[in-house]
N, C-alpha and C positions, 0 to 999 in steps of 0.2 A: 217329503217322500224319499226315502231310501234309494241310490242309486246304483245299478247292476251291470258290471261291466265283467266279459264273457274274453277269453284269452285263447286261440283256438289255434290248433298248428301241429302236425306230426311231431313226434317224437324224436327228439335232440333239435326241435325249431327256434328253443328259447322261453317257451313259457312262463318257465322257472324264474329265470334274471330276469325276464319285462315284469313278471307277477311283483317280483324282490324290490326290484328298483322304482314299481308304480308307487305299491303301500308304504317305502320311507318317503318316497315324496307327496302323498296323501295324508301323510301321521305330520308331517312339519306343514302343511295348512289346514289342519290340524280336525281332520276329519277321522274317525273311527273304522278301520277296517277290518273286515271280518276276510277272510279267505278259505275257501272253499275249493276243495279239491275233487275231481269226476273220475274215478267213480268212489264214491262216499262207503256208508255204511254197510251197502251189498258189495265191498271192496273183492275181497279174497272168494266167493262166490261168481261173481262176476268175470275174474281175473281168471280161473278156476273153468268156466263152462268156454271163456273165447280160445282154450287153447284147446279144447276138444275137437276132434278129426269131425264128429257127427253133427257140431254145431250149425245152429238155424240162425239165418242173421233174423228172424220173425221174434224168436225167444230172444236174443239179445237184447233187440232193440225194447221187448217186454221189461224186461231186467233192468235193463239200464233206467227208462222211465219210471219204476218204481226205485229205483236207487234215488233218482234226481225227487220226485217226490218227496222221500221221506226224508232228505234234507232237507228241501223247502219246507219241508212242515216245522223241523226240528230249528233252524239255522234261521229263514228268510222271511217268512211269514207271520212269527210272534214282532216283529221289529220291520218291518218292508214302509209302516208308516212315519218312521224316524227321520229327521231330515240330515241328520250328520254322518249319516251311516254308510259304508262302501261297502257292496259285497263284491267281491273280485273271484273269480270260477277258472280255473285250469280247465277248461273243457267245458263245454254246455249241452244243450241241446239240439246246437246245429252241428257237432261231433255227429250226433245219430244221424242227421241226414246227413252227410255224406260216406259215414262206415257203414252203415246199416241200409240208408238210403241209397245213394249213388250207388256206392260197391256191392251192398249185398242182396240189392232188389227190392228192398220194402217199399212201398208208396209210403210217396211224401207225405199224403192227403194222412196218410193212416199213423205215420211218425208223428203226424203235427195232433193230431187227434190225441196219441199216447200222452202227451206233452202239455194237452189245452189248460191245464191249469197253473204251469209253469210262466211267469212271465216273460218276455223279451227281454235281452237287454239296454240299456240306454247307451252304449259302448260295445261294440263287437271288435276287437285287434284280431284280423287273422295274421299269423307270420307263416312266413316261407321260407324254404331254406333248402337248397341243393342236394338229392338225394343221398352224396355218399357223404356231403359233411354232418349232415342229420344221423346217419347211420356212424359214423365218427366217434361224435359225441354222445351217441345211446351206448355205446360199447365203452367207452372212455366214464360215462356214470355208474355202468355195472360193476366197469373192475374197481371202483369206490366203492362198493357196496350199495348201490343205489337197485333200483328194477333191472331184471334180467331183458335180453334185446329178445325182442318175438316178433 
């Protein structure tokens, strides 16, 4: 069986290197990894309705679930019975519970419902990291050319 490990942490926490540095030392014991980035294929839609003034964290957390969906279908599910296989996620489904959840009032019961055919993962790394060096390092990725700070 395919093993799911979920990466989760505000923005400038590190996702990126801990993601970087897992899958070269998961490819030299010589497992297969796939990486998998949140929010997927509803990217730019997604990105696009959280920056709106009138935005519903209710529709997001909608949106988001159907993002995570249609990778699992596309990504996680033809392959989830492979035993060599590592999916590694920048973000999951426990992201919506606490953006969506915690901060922006959705019941959990109803996030976890959104979500019930997503599996857990076998691995959750949350990181942490002090608000202004986070905010540092998201300002210091943009002037890279990386994601704008929001």
């Amino acid at each position: 069986m395919a093993k799911i490990i979920h990466i989760i942490g505000t923005s400038g926490s590190g996702k990126s290197s801990v993601k970087e540095d897992l899958t070269r030392r998961l490819h030299e014991e010589g497992y297969e990894v796939v990486e998998i980035m949140e929010p997927g294929p509803l990217r730019e839609t997604t990105k696009a309705y959280r920056k709106r003034e009138d935005s519903d964290p209710l529709l997001e957390a909608a949106m988001f679930a159907t993002d995570r969906y249609i990778q699992h279908e596309e990504e996680v599910f033809p392959r989830i019975h492979e035993a060599n296989v590592v999916y590694i996620f920048a973000r999951g489904k426990y992201d919506s519970f606490v953006y969506q959840g915690h901060r922006g009032g959705v019941s959990l019961d109803l996030l976890q419902r959104m979500n019930h055919a997503i599996p857990d993962p076998n691995v959750c790394l949350c990181l942490l990291v002090d608000g202004n060096e986070g905010n540092r390092r998201t300002k210091k990725r943009f002037a890279q050319g990386g994601d704008p700070v929001t």
